[in-house]
Structure formats: structure tokens, C-alpha cells
N, C-alpha and C positions, 0 to 999 in steps of 0.2 A: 486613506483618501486618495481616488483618481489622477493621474500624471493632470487629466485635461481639468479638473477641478484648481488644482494646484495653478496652473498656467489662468485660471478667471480669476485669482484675488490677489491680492497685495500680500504677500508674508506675516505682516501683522496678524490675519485674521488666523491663518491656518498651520503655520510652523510651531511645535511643539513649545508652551509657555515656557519655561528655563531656559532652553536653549536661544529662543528669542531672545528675551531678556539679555542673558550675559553677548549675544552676538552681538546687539543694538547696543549694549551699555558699553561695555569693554575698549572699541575704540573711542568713546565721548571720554571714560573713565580718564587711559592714557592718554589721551591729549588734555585734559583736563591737570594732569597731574604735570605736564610739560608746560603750560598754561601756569599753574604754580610754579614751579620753580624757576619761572621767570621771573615774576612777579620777587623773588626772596632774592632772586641774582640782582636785580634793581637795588634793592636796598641792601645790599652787602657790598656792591661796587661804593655807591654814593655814602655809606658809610663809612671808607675810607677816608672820602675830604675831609671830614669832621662830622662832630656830632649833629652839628646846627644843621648840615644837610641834611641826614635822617631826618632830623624833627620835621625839617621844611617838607620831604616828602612824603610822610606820617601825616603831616595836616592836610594835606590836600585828597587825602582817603574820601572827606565827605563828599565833594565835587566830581572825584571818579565815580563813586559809587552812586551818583545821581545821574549820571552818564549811560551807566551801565545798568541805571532802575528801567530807564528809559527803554533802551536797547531790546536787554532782554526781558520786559513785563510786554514789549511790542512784540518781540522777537515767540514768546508765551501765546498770545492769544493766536498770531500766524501759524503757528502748530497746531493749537488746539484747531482751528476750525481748519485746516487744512486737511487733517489727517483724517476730522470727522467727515468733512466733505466726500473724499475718497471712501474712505468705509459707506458710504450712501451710497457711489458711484455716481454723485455729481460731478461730472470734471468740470464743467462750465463754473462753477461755482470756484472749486478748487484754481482752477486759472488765474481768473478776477482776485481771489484771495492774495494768490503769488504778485499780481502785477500793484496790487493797492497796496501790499507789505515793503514792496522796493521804496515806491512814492513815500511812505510814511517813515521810511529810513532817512530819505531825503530831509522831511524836515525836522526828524529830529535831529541831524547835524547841524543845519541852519542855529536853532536856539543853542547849541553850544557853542560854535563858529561866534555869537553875541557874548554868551557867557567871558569867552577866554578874552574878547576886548575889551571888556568894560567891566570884568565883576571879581576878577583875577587879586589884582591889587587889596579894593576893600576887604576880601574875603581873610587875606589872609591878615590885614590892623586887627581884623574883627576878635582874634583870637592871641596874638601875641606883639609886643612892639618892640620887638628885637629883628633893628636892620635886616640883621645878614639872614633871620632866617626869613624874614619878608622877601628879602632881593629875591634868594633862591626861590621861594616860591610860588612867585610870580613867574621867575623864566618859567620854571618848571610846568606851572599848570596855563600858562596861553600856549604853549606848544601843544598839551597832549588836548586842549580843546580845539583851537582853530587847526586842528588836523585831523580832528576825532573824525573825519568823511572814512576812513578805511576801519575803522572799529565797528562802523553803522553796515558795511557792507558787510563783513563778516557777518554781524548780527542776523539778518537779514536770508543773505544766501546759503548761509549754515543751517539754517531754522530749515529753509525750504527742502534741504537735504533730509535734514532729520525729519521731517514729516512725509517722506514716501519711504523712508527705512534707511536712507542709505548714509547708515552713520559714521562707516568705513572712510567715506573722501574728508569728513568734518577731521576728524583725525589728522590727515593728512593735511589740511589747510591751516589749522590749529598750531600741530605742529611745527610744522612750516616757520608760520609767523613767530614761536618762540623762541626756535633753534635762530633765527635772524637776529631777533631782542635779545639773546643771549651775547652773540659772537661780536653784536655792535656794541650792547654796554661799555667794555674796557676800553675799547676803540675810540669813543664821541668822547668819551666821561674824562679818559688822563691823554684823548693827545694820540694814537700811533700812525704807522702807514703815511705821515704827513699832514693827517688830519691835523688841525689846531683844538687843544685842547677844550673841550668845552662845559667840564663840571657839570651840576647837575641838569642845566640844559642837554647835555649828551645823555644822559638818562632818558630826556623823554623822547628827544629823535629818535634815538635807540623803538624804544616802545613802537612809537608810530607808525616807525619805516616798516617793521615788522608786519604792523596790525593793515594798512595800506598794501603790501605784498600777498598778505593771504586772504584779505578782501577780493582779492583781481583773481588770484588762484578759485575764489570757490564762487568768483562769476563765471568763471570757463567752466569748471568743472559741470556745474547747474545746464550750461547750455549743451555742452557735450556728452551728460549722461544722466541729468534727470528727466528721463520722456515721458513721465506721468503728467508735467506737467509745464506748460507751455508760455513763458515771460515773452509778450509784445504790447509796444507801448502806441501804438499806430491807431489813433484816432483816441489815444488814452484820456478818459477824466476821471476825477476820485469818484469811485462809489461810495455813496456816505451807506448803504446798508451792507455791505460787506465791514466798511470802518467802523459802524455803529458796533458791530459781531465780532469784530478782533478784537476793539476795546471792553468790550462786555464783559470778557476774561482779559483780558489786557490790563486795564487798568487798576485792578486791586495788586494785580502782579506789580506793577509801575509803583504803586502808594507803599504796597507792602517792601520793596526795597529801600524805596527812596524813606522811609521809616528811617532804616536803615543810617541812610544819612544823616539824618538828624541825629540819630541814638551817639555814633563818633563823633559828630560837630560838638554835643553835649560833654560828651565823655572827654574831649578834648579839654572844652574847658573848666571843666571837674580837675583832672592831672596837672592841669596849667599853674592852678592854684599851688600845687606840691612843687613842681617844677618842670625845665620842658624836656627831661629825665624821665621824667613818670610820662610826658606826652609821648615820648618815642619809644618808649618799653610796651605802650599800648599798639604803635605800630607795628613794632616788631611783633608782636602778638600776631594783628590781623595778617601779616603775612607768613607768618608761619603757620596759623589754624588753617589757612586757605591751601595747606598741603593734604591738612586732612577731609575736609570740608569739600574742595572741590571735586576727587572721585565720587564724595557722593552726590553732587551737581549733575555729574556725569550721568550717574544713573538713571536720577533723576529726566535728562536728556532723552536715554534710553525708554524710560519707563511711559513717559509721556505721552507719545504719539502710539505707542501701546495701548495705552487705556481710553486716548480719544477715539480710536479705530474701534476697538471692539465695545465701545458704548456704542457708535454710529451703525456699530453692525448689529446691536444687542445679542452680542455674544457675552452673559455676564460672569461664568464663570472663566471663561480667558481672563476677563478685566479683574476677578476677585484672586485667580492665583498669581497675577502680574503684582500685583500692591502687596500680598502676604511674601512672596519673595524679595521684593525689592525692600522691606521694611528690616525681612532676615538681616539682606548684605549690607545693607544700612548700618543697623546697631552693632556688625562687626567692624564695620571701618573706623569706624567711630573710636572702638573701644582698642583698637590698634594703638590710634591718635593717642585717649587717656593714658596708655601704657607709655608712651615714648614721652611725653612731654610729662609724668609722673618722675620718670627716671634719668632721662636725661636735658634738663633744664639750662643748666650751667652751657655745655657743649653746642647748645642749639642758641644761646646767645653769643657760645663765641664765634660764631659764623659772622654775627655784626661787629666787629671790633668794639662788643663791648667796655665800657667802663666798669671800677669795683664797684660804684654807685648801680648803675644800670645792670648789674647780678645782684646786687644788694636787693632790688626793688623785683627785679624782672624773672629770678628764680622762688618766689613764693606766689608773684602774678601768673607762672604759668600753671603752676600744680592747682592751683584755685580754680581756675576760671576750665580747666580740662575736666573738671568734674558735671561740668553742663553737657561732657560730650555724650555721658550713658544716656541721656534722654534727648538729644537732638536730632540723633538718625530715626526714631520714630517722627517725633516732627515735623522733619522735611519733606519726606515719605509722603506724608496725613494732605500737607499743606498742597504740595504737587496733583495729587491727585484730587485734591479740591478743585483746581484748575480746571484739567483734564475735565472733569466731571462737568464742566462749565457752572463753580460753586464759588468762584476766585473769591468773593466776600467773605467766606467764612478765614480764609488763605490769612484775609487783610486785618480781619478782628484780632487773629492768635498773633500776628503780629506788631501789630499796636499792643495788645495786651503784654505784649513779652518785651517789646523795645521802649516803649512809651510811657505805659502805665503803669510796669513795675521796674524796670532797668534803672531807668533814668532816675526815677526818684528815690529808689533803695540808694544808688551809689551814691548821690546825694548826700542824705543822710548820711551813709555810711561816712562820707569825705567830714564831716562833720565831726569826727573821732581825731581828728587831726593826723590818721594815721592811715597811710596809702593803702596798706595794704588790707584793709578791713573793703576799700571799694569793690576789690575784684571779687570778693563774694556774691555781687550783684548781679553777676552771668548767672551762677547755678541757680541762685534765687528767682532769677526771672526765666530761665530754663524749665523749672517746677511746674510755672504757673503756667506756660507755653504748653506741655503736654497735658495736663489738666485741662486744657479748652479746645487740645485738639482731639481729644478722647473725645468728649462733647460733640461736637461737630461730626465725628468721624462714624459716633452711632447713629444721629440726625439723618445724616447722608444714604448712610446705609438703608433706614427706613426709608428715608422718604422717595429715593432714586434708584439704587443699588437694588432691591427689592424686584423692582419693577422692572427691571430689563429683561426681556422678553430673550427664550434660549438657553438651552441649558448643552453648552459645545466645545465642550472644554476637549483638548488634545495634548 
């Protein structure tokens, strides 16, 4: 292909599919994985104080991850039609996209900025009436809400990055704000430098200051080197038909997280029942899977504006070896993850100053529940490109179907055995079921969509 052909499209359409891929994924991956091991620094710090900390910030899992259904199921739809825009070579379109994504950033801070006044306290009676882990998790979560404005930008200006290609600076912004939420945790959490000590309230400052520093980092960056595409707010009003288009894929994204939420609110108090041992071994959980879990987020990242671009271009074999690839490096990562928490269980809870109790419970919860991982990187893969494909419904069913309609009520029952460890069965169980209806879906699509894109340009 032509230096001057090269120079008329975006990278998406014409640089060789592999090597896109891993160029696009690789930094979302690493900062992805920096992104986790913050998230594990958090709760190895505040595990220190005690346990009761842990647990307090184990429960407030559901309200982050409704934060961040939000965020990024918004942050979802602004790629997808962003990147399709571009593959059309509508800019006007793609502009309006970027400036009605910032505004919708804006009010999804708003309703958490409400949340962290008024919903903080109830949420956490709702689930245990143990003082000290209510105090703490109250501080803890009206901090990381009424600040959540620099988590929404990151959201946001990240997105807009990653849908012209340039997944390189996400990395850096990403990064950024971890290596900061790293070096502040010890800092806020016991006290140094002069700081007065602030327990698990230092934890979420930590977090915030972070996510607010690389929110501003990847507003500049956007104005200083994303030229595809033009943020001005001068004579600005919502376009309800660009919003109607972001939410169209947006919103199963948003449901299909916020699932999510529910699935740990529940799971919470299923563990509650056993004790809040079993509640925080569940935590320790979600932040140690999100090491394995979030590279392939990453990819995910990468893959995305991939497949929205060369569906917009009806380029269908780019868009078919982009998904068989990414599905490859998928079920490898994955099965990394099953080997390390297979083998070393023990070691990976001593990083929490575990208790004998909290190994007693927490090393047979993790060998169980990593058994979901051989089927989940097809999954994700399937689910992502539903999106992409502007299919996000089908996304929302496997989701429901896998957190709702079998998790939840398998582990149930299972609690029902009176023995904890019979619960965590309930991942792979509902893992099963998950790729079972994304198989379904995934041949649907192919017929019904996949099929019919026009070009056959593969490089």
C-alpha cells in the first residue's frame, strides 16, 4: 500500500492486523496492570490497621463498581461511535461525539458527588452493624464519591484517546495516576512527611489525588496531540442525537457492569452470613483477579476501536482477524492467572496480613473460583465485540445470565450447605453458563452482521 494512501486513513484501517493489535493493546495492557496493582496496594496498606478495615473497604466494591459501570459503559459507547465516525470520515459528527462525551462526564459526577452525601452511611447498615467497620466506610467512600470529578475525566479523555489510536499517551496518564496512588497510600494511611495520620480515609485521598492528576494530564495531552479531533464548548448544547448513539451502545455496557454491582452487594451479604472473614477474603479476591482480569481489559481497550473502525470502513476481514486474535491472547492470560492462583494461594494472601482463619477460607476460595478463568477470556472477547459491533444487548443478556440469573442464586443455595466453601463454586458455574450464551450470540452476529460487511482487505 502507497506512502500517499497510508497518509489518507487512520492506522486502524491499514496497518497490518497483529501488529495493530499488540501496538494498540500493549500500552492499555501495562497501564492496565499498573491500574491493578494499585488497586492490591490499597488493600495491603489498609490491611495493616486491621481487619475491620479490609472488610470496610471490600464493601464498598459495589458503589465503586457502579462508579465505574457508569464511567466506562459511557466511556464504551464514546469509542464506539467515535472511532466508527472516523472510519466513515465524518469529523463533524466525530467532534459533537467528543464535546457531548466531556458534558456526559460531567453529569455523571454530579449523581455520585449526591451519592457520597447522602447514600454513604445507609449503604454500608444495609450490610453489616459493626461500628468500626461502618465509621470506616463511610470515610472511605464519601471521599472517593464526592471527588470522583477526576476519575470521570480520566474516563472521558482516555476514551477520546483511544478512539483515534493513540493508546500510547492512555498509558502514560494511567500510569501516572497509579505510581501517585501508590507512593500516597503509606503517606495519608499511617502519618509521614508530617502528614497527620489519616487511616483508611488516606487510602481514598490517596486513590483520588491520583485519579484527579491524570484526569488534567490526559486533558492536555487530548488538546496538545489528539488533532483528529476538535473539543470546543462555544455556543455548546447537548445533542440529544449523538446521546441517544452513545447510549445505544452505552447503556447495556452501563447495566451490564452495574450487574456487576449487584452480583458483590449480594455476594456480600451471602459471606456476611459466615462471617465478615468470608466478606473480605471475597475482597481480597476481586482485587487480586483484577491483576489478571485487567490486561485483558486492556486489550479489550485495544481491540475495540479496532473493530468499530473497520466495521465503519466495511473492512470485514481486518474486523474478523482483530476478534480471532484478541480471543487467542485472551484465553492465554487468563490461563497464566489459573496457574498462579492454582499454585500459589497461601503467598498471595500473605501479601494481606492475613489471618489462619482468612487462609483457612481464602486458599480453597481462590483455586475454585480461578477455574472460571479457562472460559472467561473467550467471554470478554465475544461480549466487547458485541459492543463494538453496536450489539451491546446481547453484551447485557450474557451478563445478567452469568451474574444474576445463575451466580447469585447458585451461591445461594450453595450457602445453604452451611459451608463456605461450597459458594465459590458459583463463579465457574456461572462462567459455564456465560460462554454457553456467548457462543449463541456470537454465531447470531456473525449471520446476521458479520456476514454482510462489504470488502474483503485484509493486510
Amino acid at each position: 500500500m502507497g506512502t500517499m494512501e497510508m497518509t489518507k486513513e487512520n492506522k486502524m484501517g491499514v496497518m497490518p492486523v497483529n501488529k495493530l493489535l499488540v501496538s494498540m493493546s500493549l500500552p492499555m495492557m501495562l497501564s492496565m496492570l499498573v491500574q491493578a496493582l494499585y488497586n492490591i496496594v490499597d488493600s495491603v496498606f489498609v490491611s495493616r490497621i486491621n481487619e475491620n478495615a479490609l472488610t470496610a473497604v471490600s464493601l464498598a466494591f459495589p458503589i465503586q463498581t457502579l462508579m465505574i459501570a457508569l464511567g466506562a459503559g459511557t466511556g464504551v459507547g464514546i469509542n464506539a461511535l467515535l472511532s466508527k465516525s472516523l472510519g466513515e470520515k465524518d469529523f463533524v459528527k466525530a467532534n459533537k461525539t467528543a464535546v457531548n462525551g466531556v458534558f456526559l462526564a460531567a453529569v455523571n459526577y454530579l449523581i455520585f458527588l449526591l451519592v457520597g452525601i447522602f447514600l454513604a452511611g445507609p449503604f454500608y447498615l444495609s450490610q453489616t452493624k459493626d461500628a468500626q467497620i461502618v465509621e470506616y466506610g463511610k470515610q472511605y467512600l464519601m471521599i472517593i464519591c464526592c471527588c470522583s470529578f477526576g476519575v470521570y475525566m480520566q474516563f472521558v479523555f482516555e476514551r477520546l484517546l483511544q478512539s483515534t489510536g493513540k493508546t500510547f499517551y492512555t498509558m502514560i496518564t494511567q500510569g501516572t495516576g497509579a505510581i501517585i496512588n501508590i507512593i500516597l497510600d503509606p503517606v495519608f494511611i499511617f502519618g509521614y512527611f508530617g502528614i497527620p495520620r489519616m487511616g483508611v480515609a488516606g487510602a481514598a485521598v490517596a486513590t483520588v489525588t491520583g485519579q484527579v492528576i491524570a484526569g488534567i494530564i490526559a486533558l492536555i495531552i487530548n488538546e496538545k496531540k489528539n488533532t483528529e479531533i476538535k473539543i470546543r464548548f462555544r455556543g455548546f448544547r447537548p445533542d440529544t442525537v449523538i446521546i441517544k448513539l452513545i447510549y445505544r451502545v452505552g447503556i447495556p455496557s452501563i447495566i451490564m457492569q452495574a450487574i456487576g454491582s449487584v452480583m458483590t452487594y449480594g455476594m456480600n451479604k451471602i459471606l456476611m452470613t459466615f462471617s465478615s472473614t468470608a466478606a473480605a477474603v471475597f475482597g481480597v479476591y476481586f482485587k487480586l483477579q483484577s491483576f489478571i482480569y485487567m490486561p485483558v481489559f486492556g486489550l479489550n481497550n485495544g481491540m475495540v476501536p479496532i473493530v468499530a473502525y473497520n466495521y465503519g470502513a466495511g473492512k470485514k476481514d481486518r474486523l474478523i482477524k482483530t476478534v480471532k486474535l484478541s480471543i487467542f491472547y485472551a484465553i492465554c492470560l487468563m490461563a497464566i492467572g489459573f496457574i498462579v492462583f492454582q499454585l500459589f494461594p497461601a503467598q498471595l494472601f500473605s501479601l494481606f496480613h492475613a489471618s489462619d482463619t482468612m487462609l483457612e477460607i481464602g486458599k480453597p476460595a481462590l483455586r475454585i473460583i480461578s477455574c472460571s478463568f479457562l472460559l472467561a477470556g473467550f467471554c470478554i472477547i465475544c461480549t466487547s465485540m458485541f459492543q463494538a459491533l453496536e450489539n451491546g444487548v446481547y453484551s447485557m443478556i450474557i451478563s445478567i445470565a452469568r451474574q444474576l440469573v445463575v451466580l447469585l442464586p447458585v451461591a445461594y443455595f450453595l450457602a445453604l450447605t452451611g459451608n463456605v466453601t461450597y459458594v465459590w463454586w458459583a463463579f465457574p458455574i456461572a462462567e459455564l453458563a456465560s460462554m454457553c450464551v456467548s457462543v449463541f450470540f456470537l454465531v447470531r452476529i456473525n449471520n446476521k452482521v458479520i456476514k454482510h460487511i462489504g470488502g474483503n482487505n485484509e493486510k
